[in-house]
C-alpha positions in Angstrom: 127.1 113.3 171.7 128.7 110.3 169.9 126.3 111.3 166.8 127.6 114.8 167.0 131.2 114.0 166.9 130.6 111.7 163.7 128.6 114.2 161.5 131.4 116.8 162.4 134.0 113.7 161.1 131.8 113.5 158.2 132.1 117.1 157.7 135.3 117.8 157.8 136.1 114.7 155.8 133.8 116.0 153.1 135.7 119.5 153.0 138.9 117.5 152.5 137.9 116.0 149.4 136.0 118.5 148.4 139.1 121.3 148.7 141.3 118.3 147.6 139.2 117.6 144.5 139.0 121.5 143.6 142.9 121.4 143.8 143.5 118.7 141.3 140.8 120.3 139.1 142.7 123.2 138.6 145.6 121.4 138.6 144.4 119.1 135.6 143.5 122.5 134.0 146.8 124.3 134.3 148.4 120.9 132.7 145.9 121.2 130.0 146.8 124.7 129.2 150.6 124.2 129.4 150.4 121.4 127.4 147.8 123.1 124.5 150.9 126.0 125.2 153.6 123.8 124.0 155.1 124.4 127.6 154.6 120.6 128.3 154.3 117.2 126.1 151.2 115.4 126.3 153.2 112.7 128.1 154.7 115.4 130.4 151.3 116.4 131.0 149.7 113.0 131.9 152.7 112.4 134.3 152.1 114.9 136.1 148.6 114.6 136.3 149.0 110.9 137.7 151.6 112.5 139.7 148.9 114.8 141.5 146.1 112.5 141.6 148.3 109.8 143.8 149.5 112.7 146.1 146.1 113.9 146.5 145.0 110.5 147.2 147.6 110.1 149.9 146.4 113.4 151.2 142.7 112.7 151.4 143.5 108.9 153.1 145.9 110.9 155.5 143.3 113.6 156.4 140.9 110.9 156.9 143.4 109.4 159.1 143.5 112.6 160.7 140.1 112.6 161.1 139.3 109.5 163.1 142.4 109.6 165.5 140.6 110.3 168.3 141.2 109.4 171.8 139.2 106.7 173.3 137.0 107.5 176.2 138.6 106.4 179.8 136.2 104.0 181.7 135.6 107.4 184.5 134.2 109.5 181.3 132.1 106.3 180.0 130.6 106.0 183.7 130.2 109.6 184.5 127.7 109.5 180.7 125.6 106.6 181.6 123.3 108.4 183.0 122.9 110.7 180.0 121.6 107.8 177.5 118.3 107.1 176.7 116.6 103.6 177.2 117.3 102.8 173.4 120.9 103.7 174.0 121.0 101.8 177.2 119.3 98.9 175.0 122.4 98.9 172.6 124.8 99.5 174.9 123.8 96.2 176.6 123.2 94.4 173.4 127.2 95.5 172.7 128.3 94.4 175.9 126.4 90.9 175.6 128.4 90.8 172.0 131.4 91.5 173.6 130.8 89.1 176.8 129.8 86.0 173.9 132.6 87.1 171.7 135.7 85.9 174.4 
């Protein structure tokens, strides 16, 4: 289950950047052509290119942020699963808890 919810994560990250990488593609294009145009200065140009690369930065890291927020598991919903998990899962799952025991 845990598996599933990460490779849909993954996959929605992925269209993020990918949609957010298309955009500043044809962004970095329409500056190019306003610029070759004489609409915009090479400087105005590379502004505004920076410009849009940090805002689509911000906009992949908050989409990513987006991404992960999700709720943690209440202790009922963690019991009520142990049953589901295989011996290997059971094996980490102790392994963990030994960490975590060690660890305070």
């Amino acid at each position: 289950m845990m598996k599933d919810v990460n490779e849909l994560l993954k996959k929605a990250l992925l269209v993020a950047v990918g949609s957010v990488s298309l955009s500043m593609e044809k962004s970095k294009e329409l500056i190019d052509e306003l610029v070759a145009k004489g609409e915009l200065t090479v400087k105005q140009g590379k502004e505004l290119n920076q410009e849009l690369s940090h805002k689509a930065k911000e906009k992949v890291k908050a989409k990513a942020h987006e991404a992960l927020d999700i709720e943690p598991l209440s202790p009922e919903s963690v019991f009520a699963n142990i049953d589901k998990l295989s011996k290997e899962q059971l094996q980490q799952l102790k392994a963990k808890l030994d960490e975590l025991e060690a660890g305070e």
